[in-house]
C-alpha positions as CSV (number, residue, x, y, z in Angstrom):
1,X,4.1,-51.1,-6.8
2,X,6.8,-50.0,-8.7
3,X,4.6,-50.1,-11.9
4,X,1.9,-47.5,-10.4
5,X,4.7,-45.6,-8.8
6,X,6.9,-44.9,-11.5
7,X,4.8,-42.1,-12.6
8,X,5.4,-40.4,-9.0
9,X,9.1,-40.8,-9.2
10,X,9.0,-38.8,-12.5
11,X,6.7,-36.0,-11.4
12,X,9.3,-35.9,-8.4
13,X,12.4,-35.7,-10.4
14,X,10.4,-33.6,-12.9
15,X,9.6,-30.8,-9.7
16,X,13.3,-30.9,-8.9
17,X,14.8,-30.0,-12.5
18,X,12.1,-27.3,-12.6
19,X,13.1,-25.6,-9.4
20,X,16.6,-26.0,-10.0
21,X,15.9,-24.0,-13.6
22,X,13.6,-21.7,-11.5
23,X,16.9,-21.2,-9.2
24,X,19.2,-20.5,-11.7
25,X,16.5,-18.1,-13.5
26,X,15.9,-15.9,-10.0
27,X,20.1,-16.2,-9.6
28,X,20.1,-14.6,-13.0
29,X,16.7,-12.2,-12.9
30,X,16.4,-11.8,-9.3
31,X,13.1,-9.4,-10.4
32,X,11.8,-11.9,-12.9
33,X,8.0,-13.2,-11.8
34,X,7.9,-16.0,-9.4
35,X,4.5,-18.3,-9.0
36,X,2.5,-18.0,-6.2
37,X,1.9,-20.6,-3.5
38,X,-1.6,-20.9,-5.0
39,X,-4.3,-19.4,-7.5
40,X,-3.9,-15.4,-6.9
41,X,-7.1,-13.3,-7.2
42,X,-5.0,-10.4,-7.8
43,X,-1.8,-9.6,-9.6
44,X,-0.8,-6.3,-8.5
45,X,-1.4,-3.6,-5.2
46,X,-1.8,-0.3,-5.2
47,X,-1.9,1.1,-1.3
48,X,-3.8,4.8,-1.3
49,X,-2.4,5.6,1.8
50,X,-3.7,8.5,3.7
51,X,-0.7,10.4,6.3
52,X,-2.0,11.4,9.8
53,X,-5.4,8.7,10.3
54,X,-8.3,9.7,8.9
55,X,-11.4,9.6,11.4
56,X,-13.4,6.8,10.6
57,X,-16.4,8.3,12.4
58,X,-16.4,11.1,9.9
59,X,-15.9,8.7,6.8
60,X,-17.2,5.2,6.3
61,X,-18.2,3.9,9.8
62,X,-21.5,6.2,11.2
63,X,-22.1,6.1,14.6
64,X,-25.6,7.4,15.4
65,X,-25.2,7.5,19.1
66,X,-22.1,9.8,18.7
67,X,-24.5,12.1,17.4
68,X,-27.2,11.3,20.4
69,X,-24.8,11.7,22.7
70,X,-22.6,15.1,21.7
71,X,-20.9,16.6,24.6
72,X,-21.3,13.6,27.1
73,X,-19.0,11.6,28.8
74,X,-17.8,8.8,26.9
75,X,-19.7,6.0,29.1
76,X,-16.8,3.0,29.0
77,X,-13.3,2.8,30.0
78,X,-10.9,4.4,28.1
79,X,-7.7,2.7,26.3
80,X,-4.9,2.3,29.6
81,X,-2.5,3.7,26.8
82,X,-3.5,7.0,24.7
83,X,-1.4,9.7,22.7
84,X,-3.0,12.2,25.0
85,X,-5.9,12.7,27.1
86,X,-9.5,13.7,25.3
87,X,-13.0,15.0,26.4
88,X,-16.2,14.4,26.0
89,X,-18.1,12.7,23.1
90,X,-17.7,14.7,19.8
91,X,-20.6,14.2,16.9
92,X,-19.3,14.1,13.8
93,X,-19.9,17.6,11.4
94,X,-20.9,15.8,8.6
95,X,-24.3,13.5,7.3
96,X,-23.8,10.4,6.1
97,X,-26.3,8.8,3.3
98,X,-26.9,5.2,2.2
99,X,-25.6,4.7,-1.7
100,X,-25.2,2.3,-4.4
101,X,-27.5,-1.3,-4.4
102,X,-25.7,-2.2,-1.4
103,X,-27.4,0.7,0.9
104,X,-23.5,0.9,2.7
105,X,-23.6,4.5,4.5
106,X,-20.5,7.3,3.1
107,X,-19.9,10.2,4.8
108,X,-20.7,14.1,2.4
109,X,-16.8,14.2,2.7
110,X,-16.9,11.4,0.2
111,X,-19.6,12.3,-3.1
112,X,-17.3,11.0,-5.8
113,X,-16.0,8.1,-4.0
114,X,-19.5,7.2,-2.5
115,X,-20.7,6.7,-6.3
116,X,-18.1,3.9,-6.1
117,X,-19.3,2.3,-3.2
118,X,-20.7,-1.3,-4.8
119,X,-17.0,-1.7,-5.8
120,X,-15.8,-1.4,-2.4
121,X,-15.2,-3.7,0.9
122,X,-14.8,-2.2,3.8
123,X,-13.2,-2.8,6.5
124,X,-14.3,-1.1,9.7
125,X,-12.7,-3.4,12.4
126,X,-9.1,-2.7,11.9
127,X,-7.0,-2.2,14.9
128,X,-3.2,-1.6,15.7
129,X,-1.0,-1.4,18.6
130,X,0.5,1.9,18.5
131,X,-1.2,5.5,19.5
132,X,2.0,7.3,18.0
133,X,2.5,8.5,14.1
134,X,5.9,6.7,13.5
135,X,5.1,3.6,15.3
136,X,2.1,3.5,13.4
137,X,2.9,3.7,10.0
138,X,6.1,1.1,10.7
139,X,3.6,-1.3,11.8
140,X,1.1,-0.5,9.0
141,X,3.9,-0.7,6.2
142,X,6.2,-3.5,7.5
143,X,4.0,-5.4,10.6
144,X,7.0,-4.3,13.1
145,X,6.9,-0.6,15.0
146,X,10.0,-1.7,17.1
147,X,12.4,-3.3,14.6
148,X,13.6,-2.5,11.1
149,X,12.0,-5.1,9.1
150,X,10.9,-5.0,5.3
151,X,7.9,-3.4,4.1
152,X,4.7,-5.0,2.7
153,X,5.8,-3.8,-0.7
154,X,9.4,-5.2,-0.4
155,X,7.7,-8.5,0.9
156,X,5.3,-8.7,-1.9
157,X,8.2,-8.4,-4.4
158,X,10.7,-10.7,-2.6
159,X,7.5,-13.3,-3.4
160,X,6.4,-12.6,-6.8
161,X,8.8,-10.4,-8.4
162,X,7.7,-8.2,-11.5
163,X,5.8,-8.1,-14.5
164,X,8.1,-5.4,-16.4
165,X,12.1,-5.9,-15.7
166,X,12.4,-2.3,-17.0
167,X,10.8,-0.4,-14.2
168,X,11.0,-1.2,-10.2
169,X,8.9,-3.6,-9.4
170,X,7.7,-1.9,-6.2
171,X,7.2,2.1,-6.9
172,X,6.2,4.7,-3.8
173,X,4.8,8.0,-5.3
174,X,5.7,11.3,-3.1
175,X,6.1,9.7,0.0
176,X,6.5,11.2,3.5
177,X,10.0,11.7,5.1
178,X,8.5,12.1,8.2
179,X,7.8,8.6,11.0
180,X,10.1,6.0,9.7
181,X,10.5,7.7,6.6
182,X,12.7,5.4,3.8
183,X,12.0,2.3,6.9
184,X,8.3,2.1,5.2
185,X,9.3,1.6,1.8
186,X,12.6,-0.2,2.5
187,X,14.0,-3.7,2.1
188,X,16.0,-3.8,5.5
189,X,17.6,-7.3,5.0
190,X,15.5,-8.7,2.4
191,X,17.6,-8.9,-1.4
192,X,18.5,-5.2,-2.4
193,X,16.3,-5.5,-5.5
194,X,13.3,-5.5,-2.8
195,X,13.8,-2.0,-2.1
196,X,10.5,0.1,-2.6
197,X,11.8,3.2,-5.8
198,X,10.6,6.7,-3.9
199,X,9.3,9.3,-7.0
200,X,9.8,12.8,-5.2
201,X,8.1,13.2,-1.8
202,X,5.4,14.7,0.5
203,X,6.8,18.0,-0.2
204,X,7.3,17.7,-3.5
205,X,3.7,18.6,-6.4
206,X,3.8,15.5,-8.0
207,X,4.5,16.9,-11.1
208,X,8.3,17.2,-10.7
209,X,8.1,14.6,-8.7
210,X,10.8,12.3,-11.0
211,X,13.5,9.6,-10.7
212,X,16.6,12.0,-9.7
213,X,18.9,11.8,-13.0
214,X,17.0,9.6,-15.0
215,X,18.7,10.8,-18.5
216,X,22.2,11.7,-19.6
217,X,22.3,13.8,-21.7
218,X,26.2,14.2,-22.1
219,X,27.3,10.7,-22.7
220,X,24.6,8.7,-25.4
221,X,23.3,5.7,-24.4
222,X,26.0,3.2,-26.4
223,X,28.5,5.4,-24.4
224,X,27.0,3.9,-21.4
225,X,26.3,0.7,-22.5
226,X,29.9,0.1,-23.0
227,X,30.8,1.8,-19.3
228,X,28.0,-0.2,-17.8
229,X,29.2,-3.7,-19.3
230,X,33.2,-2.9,-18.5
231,X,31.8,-1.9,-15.0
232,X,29.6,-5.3,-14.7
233,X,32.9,-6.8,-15.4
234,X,35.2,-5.7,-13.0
235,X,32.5,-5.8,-10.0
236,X,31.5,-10.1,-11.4
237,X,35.7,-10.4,-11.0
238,X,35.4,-8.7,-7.2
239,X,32.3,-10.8,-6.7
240,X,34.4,-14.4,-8.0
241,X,37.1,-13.1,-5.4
242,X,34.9,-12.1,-2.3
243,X,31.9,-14.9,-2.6
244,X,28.6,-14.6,-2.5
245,X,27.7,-10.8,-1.2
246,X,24.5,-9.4,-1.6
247,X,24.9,-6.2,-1.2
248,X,27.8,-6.2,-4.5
249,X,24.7,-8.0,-6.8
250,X,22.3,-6.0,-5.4
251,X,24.5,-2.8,-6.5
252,X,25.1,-4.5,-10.0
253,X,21.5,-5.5,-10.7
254,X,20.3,-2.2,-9.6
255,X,23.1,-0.5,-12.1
256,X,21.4,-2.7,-15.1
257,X,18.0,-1.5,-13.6
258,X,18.6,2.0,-13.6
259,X,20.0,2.0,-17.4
260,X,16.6,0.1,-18.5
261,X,15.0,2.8,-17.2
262,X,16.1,5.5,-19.0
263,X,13.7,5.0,-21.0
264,X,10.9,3.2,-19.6
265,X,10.4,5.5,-16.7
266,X,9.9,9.2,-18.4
267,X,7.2,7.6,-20.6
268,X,5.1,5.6,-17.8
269,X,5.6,9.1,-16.3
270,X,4.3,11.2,-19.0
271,X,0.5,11.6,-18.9
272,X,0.7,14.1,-21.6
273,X,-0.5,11.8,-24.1
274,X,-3.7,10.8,-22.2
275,X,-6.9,12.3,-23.2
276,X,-8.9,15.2,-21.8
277,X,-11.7,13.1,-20.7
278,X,-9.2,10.9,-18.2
279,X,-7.5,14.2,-17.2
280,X,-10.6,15.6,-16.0
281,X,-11.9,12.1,-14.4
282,X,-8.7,11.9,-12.1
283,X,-9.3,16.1,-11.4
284,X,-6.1,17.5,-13.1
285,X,-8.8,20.0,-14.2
286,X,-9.3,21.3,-10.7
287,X,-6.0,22.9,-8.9
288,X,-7.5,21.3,-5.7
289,X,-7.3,17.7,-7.3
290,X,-4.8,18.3,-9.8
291,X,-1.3,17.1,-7.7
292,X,-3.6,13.5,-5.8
293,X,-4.9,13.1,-9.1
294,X,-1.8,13.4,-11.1
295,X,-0.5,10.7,-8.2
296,X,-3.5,8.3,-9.2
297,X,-2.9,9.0,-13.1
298,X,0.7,8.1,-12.9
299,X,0.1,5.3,-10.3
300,X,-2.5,3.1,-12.9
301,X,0.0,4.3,-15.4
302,X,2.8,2.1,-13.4
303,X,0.5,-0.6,-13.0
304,X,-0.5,-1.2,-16.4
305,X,2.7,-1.2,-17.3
306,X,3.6,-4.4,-15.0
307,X,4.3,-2.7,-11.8
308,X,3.8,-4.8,-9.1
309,X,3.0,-2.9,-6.3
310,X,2.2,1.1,-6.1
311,X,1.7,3.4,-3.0
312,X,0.4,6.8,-3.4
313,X,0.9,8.9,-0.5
314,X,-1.8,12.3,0.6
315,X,0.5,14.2,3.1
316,X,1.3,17.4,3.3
317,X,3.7,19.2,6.0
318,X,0.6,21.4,7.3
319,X,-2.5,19.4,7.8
320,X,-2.2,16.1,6.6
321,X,-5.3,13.9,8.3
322,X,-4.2,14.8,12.0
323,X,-6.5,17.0,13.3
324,X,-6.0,17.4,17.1
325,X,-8.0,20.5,16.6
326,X,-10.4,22.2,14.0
327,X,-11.5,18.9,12.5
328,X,-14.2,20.4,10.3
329,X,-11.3,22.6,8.6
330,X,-8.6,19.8,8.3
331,X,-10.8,17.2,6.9
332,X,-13.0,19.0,4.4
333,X,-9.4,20.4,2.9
334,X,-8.2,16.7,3.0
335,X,-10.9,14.8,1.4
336,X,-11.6,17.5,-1.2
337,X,-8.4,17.0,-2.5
338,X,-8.5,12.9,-3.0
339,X,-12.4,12.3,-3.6
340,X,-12.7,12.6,-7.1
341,X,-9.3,11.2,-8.0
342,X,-10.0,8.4,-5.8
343,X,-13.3,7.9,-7.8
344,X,-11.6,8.7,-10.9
345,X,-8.8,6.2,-10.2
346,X,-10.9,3.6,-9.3
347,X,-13.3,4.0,-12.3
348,X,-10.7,3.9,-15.1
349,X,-9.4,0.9,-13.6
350,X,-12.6,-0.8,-13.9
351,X,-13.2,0.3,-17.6
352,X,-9.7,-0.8,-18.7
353,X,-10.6,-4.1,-16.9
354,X,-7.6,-4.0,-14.0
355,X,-10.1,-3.2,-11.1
356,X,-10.8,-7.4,-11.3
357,X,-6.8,-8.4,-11.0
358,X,-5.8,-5.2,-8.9
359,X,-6.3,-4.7,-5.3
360,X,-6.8,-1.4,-4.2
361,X,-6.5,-0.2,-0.5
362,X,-7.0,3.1,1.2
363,X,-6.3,3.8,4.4
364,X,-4.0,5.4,7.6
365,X,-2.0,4.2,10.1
366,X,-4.8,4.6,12.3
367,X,-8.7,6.3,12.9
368,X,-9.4,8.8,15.4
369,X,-11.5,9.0,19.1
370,X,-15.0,9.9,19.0
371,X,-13.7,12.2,22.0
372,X,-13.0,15.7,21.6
373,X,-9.3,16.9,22.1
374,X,-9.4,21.3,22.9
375,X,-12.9,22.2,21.0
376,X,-13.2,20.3,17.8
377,X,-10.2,17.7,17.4
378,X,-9.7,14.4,17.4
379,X,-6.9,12.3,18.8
380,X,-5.2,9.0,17.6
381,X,-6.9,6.1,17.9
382,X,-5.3,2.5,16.7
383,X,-8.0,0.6,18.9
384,X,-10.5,0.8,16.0
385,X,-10.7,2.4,12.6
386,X,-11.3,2.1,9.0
387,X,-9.6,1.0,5.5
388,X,-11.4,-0.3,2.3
389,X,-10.4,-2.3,-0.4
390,X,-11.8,-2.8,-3.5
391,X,-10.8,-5.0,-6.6
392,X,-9.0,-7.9,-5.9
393,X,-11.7,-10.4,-5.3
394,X,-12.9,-9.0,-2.6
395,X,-16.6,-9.1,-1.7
396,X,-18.3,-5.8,-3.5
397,X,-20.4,-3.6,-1.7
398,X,-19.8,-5.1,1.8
399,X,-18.9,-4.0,5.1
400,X,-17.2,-6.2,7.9
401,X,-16.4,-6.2,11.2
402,X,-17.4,-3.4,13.1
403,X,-16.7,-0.9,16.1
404,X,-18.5,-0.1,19.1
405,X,-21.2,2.3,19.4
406,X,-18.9,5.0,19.7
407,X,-16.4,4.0,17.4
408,X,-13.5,3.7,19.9
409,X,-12.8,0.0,19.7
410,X,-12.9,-2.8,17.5
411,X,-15.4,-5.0,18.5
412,X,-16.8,-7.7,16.2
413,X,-14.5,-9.9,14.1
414,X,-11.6,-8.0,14.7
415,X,-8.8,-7.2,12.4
416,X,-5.3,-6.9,13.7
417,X,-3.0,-5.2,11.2
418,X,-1.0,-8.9,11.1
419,X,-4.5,-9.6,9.6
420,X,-4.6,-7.5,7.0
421,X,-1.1,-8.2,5.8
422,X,-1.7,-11.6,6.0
423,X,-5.3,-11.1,4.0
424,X,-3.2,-8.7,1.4
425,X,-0.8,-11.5,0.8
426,X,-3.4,-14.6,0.4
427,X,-5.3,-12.1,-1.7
428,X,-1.7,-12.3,-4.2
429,X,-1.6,-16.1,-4.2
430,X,0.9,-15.7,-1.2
431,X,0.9,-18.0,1.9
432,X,1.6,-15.2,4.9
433,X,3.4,-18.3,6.7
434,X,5.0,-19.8,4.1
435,X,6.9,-16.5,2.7
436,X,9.9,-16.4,4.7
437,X,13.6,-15.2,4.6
438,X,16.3,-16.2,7.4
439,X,18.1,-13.6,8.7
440,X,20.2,-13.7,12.0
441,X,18.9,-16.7,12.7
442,X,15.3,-17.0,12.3
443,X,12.7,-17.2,9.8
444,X,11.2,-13.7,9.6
445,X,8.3,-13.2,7.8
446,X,5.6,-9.8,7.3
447,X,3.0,-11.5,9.6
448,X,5.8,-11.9,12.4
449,X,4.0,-14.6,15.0
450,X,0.5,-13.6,13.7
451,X,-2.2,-13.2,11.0
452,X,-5.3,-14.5,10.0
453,X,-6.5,-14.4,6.8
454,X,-9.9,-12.5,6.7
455,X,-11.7,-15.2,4.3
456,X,-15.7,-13.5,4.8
457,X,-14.2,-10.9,2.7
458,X,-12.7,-12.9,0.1
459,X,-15.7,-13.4,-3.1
């Protein structure tokens, strides 16, 4: 026994010294790259996420008895709970048309992005819990819309760290101030170094959208090497006195961060040096596409580059994807201005072979109701919508779950936002259940008591 054994009791003691050297590593690189809990079909995220809740009915999920039935009674029972009340049954404005080998219907607000379609899996039996825009979005970017908790991003980073210990691992390009604001990209009480890195915001044109005083130009960058090291030494001597504190070595690893990326950040930045042909594919050629396509350019740039995670936010303080009223209007302004970068984005990737070890997500925090709010709007509606992926080993050309004929509820294998963070995680090698952190007692995690991974999706 002890003869067959033996080799056990090394692997054993052989686990042990390796995690105490991966302990001591994290302890020293708290952003270094951790392993995943098993084979990862994608490395990084990038999270296209679309401010206000884009109608699904008017995008990827066609509903030809919304059409049959303009300007009758919707013929079930309503949600109990709903932003505000609606009308009758509103057809959609717009045709949709099979494309690609896969015959999957896009709406004519999507030409560019419909070309793509073979590349994408969507997703058209999403639902949430909350009808309201801040709720929404905390539940969508951190699984909680009544507690602070850490966002997806944050969580992704706290599990595999980063690829590039020059720039944040976890990067949110112009994001909104508005419903929950910094709570969608923040750590909350995860490790400081967690924290999502906002580049400008919604109201910002993404092309001064920058790190706020990135260089120094009065002091070189010796100068503050020297400050930077006599500063790292005076906050280790408070930190020897006080014990372990995580805010102090979050402030000092974020200090060593910030002077890394002096230099690293301006250049991932700078799409200057890319050629004509790319500018144009992501629409910079186009005032209409230029400031989402800048977004997308600089986003791949990030990820390239070993960023972990990316958002890229569309919002805008004026129409955003919320149209309570002159739908037609709002989204033909909207999808005009993220079609072709979308399709641009999503193309390059492919060509520079990332699409295979990227996942790539679009989405809102929720759909609309195939009812009519006023004359032609559309209120929110979490009980059913869409959101694509594409990349990331995820079946091509495919379309799961669905709606009801009307597209107000999710009806057939049903995907709970808990489900699609805990599908997003699996997708990065992560065990939803597994990736844990105790605070105040209990084991929270981004699934909270929920999720179940989506596997029919999965290639």
């Amino acid at each position: 026994m002890l003869q067959r054994s033996a080799g056990g009791f090394g692997f054993l003691a052989l686990q042990a010294m390796l995690a105490s050297q991966q302990v001591k590593a994290e302890a020293s690189n708290p952003l270094a790259a951790k392993q995943p809990h098993m084979p990862a079909r994608a490395k990084r995220v990038v999270f296209l996420f679309m401010k206000g809740g884009p109608s699904h009915v008017d995008t990827f999920d066609p509903k030809p008895l919304l059409q049959r039935d303009d300007g009758k009674p919707y013929p079930f029972k309503q949600p109990r709970v709903q932003f505000a009340e609606t009308g009758k049954l509103l057809k959609s404005p717009w045709k949709f048309k099979q494309h690609g080998q896969s015959g999957l219907p896009v709406s004519e607000l999507f030409p560019n992005v419909a070309t793509c379609i073979d590349e994408l899996c969507v997703l058209r039996s999403v639902h949430g819990t909350n009808p309201a825009h801040g709720g929404a979005l905390l539940k969508l970017h951190t699984g909680s819309d009544v507690q602070v908790r850490p966002s997806m991003g944050s969580w992704v980073i706290y599990g595999l760290g980063t690829e590039n210990e020059n720039l944040p691992g976890f990067i949110t390009i112009c994001p909104t101030l508005a419903h929950g604001g910094v709570n969608n990209w923040g750590a909350a009480f995860l490790p400081a170094y967690c924290q999502g890195t906002p580049i400008g915001n919604a109201s910002i044109p993404a092309e001064k959208a920058l790190v706020r005083h990135i260089r120094n130009d009065l002091i070189s960058p010796a100068l503050q090497r020297k400050q930077l090291d006599f500063l790292n030494e005076v906050n280790h001597e408070h930190l020897a006195m006080a014990g372990a504190n995580g805010a102090l070595e979050g402030r000092i690893s974020s200090f060593e961060l910030a002077f890394r990326m002096q230099s690293a950040m301006p250049e991932a930045q700078d799409v200057s040096s890319e050629s004509e042909a790319t500018r144009k594919l992501y629409g910079m050629d186009n005032p209409v596409t230029a400031n989402f396509g800048r977004q997308c350019l600089m986003a791949r740039r990030f990820l390239e580059r070993g960023v972990r995670f990316v958002q890229v936010t569309h919002s805008d303080s004026e129409v955003q994807w919320d149209q309570h009223g002159n739908l037609y209007k709002g989204h033909s302004k909207n999808a005009a201005e993220v079609d072709k970068p979308i399709a641009g984005f999503l193309k390059d990737l492919k060509s520079r072979g990332l699409l295979d070890d990227t996942l790539v997500i679009w989405g809102g925090e929720f759909g609309r109701t195939p009812t009519a709010q006023g004359k032609d709007g559309r209120d929110h509606n979490p009980n059913g919508f869409t959101m694509w992926m594409a990349g990331g080993g995820v079946k091509k050309g495919f379309a799961y779950g669905a709606t009801d004929d009307y597209g107000y509820y999710a009806l057939e294998d049903k995907m709970h936002v808990n489900d699609l963070h805990a599908t997003i995680l699996h997708i990065l090698g992560i065990q939803h259940e597994k990736l844990t952190h105790r605070y105040a007692g209990r084991d929270y995690k981004l699934t909270d008591l929920a999720g179940v991974v989506a596997k029919d999706i999965l290639a």
